[in-house]
PDB file of N, CA, C and O in Angstrom:
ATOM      1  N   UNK A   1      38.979  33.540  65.351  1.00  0.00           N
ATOM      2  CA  UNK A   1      38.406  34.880  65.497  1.00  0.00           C
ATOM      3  C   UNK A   1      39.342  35.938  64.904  1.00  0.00           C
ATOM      4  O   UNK A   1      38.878  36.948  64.374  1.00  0.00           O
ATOM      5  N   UNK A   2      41.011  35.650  65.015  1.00  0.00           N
ATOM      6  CA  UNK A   2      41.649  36.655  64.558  1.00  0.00           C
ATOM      7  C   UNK A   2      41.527  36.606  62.830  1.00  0.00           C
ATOM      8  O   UNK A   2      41.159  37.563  62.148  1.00  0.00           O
ATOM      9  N   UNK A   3      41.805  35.666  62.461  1.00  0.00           N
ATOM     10  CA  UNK A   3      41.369  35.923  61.173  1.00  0.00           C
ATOM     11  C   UNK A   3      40.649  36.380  60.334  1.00  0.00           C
ATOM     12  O   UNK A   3      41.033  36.765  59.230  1.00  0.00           O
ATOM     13  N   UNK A   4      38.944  36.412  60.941  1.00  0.00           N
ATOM     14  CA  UNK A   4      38.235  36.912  60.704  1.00  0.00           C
ATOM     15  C   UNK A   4      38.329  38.626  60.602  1.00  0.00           C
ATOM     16  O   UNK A   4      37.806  39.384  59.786  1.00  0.00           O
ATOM     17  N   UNK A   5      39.146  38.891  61.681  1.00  0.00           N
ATOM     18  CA  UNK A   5      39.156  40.580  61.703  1.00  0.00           C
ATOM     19  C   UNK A   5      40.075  40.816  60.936  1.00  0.00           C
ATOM     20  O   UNK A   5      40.224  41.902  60.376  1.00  0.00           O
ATOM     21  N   UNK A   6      40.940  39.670  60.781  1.00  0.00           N
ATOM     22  CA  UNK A   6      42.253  40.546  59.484  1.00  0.00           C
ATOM     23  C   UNK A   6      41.235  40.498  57.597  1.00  0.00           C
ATOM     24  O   UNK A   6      41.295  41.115  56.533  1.00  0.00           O
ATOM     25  N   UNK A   7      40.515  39.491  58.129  1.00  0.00           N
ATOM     26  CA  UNK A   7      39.656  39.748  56.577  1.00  0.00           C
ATOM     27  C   UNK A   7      38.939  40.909  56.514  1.00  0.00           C
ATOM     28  O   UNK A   7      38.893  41.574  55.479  1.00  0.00           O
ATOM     29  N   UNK A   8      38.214  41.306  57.808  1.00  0.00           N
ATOM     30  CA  UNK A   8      37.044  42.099  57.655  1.00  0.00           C
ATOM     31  C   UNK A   8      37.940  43.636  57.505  1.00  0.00           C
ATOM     32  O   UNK A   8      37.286  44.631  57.193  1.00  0.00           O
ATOM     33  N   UNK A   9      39.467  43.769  57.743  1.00  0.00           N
ATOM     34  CA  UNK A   9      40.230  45.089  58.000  1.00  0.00           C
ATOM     35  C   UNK A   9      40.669  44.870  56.567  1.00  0.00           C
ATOM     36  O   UNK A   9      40.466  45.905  55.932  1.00  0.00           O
ATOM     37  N   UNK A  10      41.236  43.836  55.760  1.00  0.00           N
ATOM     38  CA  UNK A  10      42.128  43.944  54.724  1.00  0.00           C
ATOM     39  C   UNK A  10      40.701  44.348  53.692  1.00  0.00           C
ATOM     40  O   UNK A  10      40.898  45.370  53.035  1.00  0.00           O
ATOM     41  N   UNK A  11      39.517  43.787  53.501  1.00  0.00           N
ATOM     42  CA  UNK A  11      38.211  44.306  53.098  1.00  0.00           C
ATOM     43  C   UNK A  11      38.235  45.660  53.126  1.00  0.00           C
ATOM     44  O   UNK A  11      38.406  46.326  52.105  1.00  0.00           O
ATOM     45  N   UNK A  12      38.038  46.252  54.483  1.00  0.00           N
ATOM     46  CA  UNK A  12      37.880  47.845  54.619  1.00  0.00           C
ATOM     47  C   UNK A  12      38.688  48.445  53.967  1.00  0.00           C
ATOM     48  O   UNK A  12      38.245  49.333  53.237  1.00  0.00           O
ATOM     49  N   UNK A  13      40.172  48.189  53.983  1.00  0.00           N
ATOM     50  CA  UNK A  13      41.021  49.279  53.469  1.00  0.00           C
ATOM     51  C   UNK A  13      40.965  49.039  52.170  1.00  0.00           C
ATOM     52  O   UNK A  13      40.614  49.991  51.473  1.00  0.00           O
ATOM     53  N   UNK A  14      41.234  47.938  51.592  1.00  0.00           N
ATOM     54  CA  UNK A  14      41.395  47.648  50.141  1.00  0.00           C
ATOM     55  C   UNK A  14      40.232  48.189  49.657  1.00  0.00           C
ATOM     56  O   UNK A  14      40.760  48.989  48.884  1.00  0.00           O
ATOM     57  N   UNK A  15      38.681  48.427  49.470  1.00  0.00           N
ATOM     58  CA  UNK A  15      37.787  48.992  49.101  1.00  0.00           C
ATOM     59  C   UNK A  15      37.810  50.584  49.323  1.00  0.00           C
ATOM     60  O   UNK A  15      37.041  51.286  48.667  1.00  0.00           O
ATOM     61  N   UNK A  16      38.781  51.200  50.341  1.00  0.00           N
ATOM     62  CA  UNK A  16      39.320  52.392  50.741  1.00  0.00           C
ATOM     63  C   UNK A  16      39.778  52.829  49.736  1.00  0.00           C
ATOM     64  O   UNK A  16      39.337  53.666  48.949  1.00  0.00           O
ATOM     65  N   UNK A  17      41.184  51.942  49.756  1.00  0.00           N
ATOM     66  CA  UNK A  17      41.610  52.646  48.264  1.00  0.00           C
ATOM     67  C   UNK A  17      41.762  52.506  46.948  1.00  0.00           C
ATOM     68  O   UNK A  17      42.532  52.984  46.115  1.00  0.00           O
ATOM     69  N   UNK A  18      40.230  51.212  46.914  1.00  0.00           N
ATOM     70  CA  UNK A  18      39.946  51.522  45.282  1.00  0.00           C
ATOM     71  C   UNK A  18      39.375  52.725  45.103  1.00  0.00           C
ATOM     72  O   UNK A  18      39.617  53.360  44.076  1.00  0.00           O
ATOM     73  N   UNK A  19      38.371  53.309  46.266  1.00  0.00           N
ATOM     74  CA  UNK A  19      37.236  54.453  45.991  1.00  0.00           C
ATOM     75  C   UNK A  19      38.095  55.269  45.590  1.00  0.00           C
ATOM     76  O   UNK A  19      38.037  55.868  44.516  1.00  0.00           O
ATOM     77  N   UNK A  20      39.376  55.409  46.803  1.00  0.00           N
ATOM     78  CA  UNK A  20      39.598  56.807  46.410  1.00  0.00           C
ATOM     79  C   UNK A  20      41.047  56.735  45.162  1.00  0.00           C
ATOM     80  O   UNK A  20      41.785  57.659  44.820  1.00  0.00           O
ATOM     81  N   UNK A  21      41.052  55.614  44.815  1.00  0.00           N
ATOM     82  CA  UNK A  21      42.144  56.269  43.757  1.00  0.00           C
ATOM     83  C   UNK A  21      41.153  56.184  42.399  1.00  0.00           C
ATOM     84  O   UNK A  21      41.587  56.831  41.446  1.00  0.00           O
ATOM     85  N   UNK A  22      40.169  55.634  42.227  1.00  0.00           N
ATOM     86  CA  UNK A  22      39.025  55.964  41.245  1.00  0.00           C
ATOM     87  C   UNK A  22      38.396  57.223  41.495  1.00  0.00           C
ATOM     88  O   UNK A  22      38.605  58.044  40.602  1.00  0.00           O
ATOM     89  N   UNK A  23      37.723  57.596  42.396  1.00  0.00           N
ATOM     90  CA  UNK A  23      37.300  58.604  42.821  1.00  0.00           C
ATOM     91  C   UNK A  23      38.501  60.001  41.957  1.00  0.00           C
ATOM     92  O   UNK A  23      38.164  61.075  41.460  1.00  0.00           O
ATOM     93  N   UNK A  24      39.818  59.420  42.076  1.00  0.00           N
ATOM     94  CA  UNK A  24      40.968  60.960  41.364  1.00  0.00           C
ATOM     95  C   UNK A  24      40.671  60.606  39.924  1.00  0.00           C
ATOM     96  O   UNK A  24      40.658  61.538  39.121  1.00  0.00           O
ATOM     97  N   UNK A  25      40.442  59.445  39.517  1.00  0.00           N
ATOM     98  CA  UNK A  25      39.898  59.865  38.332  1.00  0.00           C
ATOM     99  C   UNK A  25      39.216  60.029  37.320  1.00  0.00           C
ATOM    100  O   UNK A  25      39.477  60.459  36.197  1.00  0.00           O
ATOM    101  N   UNK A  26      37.814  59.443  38.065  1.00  0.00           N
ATOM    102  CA  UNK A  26      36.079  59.996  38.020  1.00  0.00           C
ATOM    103  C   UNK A  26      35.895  59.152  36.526  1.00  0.00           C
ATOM    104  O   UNK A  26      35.886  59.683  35.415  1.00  0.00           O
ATOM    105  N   UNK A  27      35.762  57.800  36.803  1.00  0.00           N
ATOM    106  CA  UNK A  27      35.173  57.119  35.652  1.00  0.00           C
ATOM    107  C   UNK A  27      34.342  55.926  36.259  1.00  0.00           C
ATOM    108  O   UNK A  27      34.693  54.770  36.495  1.00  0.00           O
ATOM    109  N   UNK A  28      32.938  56.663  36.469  1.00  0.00           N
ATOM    110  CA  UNK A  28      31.902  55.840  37.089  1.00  0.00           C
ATOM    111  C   UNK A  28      32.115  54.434  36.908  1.00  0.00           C
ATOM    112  O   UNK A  28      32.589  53.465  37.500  1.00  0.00           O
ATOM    113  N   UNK A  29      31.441  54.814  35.607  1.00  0.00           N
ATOM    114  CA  UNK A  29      31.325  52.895  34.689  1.00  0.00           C
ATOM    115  C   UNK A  29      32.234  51.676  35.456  1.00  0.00           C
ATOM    116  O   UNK A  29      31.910  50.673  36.091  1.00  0.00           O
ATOM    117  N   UNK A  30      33.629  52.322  35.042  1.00  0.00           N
ATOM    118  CA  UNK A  30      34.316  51.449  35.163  1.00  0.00           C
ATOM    119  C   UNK A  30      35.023  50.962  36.994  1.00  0.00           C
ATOM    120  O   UNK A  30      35.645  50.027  37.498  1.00  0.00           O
ATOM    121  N   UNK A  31      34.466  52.189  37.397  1.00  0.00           N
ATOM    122  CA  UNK A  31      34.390  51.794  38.970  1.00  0.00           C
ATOM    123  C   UNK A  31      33.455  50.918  39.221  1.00  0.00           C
ATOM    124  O   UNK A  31      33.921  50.246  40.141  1.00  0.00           O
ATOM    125  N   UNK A  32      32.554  50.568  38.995  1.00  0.00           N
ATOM    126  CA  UNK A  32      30.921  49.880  39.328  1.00  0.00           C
ATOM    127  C   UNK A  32      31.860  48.608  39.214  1.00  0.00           C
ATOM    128  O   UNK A  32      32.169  48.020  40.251  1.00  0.00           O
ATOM    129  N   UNK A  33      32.351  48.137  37.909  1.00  0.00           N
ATOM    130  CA  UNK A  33      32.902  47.158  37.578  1.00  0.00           C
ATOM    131  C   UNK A  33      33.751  46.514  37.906  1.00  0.00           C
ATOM    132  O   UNK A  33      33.759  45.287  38.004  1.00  0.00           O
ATOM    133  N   UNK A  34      34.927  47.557  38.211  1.00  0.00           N
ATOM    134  CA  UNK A  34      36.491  47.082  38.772  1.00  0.00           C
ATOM    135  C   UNK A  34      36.187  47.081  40.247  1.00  0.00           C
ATOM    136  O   UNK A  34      37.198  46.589  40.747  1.00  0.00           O
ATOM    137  N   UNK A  35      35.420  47.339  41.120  1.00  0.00           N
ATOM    138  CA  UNK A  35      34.377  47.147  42.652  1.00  0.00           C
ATOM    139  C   UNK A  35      33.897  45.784  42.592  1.00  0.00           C
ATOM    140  O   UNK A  35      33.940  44.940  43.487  1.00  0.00           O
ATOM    141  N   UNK A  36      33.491  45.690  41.567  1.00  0.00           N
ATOM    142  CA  UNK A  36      32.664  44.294  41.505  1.00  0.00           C
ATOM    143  C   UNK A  36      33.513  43.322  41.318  1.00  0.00           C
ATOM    144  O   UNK A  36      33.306  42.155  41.650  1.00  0.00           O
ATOM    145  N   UNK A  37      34.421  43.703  40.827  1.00  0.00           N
ATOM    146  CA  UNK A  37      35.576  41.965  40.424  1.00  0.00           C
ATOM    147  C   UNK A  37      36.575  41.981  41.683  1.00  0.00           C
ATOM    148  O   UNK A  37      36.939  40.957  42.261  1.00  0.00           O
ATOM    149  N   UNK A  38      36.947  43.216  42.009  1.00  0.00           N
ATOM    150  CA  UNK A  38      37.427  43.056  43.393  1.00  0.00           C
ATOM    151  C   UNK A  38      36.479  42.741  44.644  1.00  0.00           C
ATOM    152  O   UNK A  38      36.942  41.822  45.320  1.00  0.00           O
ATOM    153  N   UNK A  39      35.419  43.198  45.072  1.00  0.00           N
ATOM    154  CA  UNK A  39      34.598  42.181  46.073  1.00  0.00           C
ATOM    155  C   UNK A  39      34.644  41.221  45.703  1.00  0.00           C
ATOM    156  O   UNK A  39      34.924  40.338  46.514  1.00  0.00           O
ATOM    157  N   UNK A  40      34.448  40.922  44.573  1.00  0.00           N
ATOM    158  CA  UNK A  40      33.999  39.459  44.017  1.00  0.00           C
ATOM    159  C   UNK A  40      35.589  38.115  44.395  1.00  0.00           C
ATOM    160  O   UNK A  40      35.587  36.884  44.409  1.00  0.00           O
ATOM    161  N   UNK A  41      36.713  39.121  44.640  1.00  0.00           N
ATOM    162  CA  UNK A  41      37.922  38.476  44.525  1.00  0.00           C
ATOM    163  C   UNK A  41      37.979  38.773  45.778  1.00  0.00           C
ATOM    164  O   UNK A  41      38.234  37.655  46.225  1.00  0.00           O
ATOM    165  N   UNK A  42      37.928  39.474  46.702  1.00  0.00           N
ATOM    166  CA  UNK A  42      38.219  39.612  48.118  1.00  0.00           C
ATOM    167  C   UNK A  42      37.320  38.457  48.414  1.00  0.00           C
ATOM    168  O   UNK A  42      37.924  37.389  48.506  1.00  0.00           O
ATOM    169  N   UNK A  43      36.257  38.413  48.555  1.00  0.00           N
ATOM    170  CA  UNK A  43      35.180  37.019  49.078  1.00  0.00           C
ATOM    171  C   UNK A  43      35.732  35.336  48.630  1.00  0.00           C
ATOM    172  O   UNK A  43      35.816  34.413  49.441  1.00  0.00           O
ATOM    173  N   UNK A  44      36.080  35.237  47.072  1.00  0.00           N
ATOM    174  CA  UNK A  44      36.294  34.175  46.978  1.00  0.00           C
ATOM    175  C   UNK A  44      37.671  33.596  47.578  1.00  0.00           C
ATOM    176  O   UNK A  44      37.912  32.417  47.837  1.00  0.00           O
ATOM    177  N   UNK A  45      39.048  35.410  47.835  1.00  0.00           N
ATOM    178  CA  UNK A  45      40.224  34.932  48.593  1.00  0.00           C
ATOM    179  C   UNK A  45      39.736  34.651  49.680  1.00  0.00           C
ATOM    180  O   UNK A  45      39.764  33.424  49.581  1.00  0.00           O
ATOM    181  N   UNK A  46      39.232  34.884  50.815  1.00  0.00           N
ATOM    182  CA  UNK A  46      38.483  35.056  52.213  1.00  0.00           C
ATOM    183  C   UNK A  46      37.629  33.606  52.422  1.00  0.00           C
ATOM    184  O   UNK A  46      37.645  33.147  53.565  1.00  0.00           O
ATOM    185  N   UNK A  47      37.030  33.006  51.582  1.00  0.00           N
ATOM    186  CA  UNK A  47      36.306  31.650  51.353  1.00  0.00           C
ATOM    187  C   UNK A  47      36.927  30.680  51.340  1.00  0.00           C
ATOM    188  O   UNK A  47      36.671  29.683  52.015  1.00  0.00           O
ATOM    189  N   UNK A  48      38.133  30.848  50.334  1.00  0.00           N
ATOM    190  CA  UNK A  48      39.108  29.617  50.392  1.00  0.00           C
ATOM    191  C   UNK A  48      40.404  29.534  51.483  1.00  0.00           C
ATOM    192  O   UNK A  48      41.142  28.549  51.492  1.00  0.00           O
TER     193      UNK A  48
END
């Protein structure tokens, strides 16, 4: 069970501060993208 919450917290923050250090410097596109390979890498670290 604890593990689970250290995934579901290291998830929250790390998506925290992709937004907001993309967010300082406002390049949609490549947020959509660099979001997507990081979920995509948080899930497959979290799986294995």
């Amino acid at each position: 069970m604890k593990s689970i919450q250290v995934n579901i917290y290291a998830f929250k923050s790390s998506t925290e501060v992709y937004k907001k250090s993309f967010l300082v410097e406002k390049l949609p596109l490549p947020v959509k993208f660099s979001r997507m390979a990081l979920l995509h890498a948080i899930k497959s670290k979290s799986t294995t």
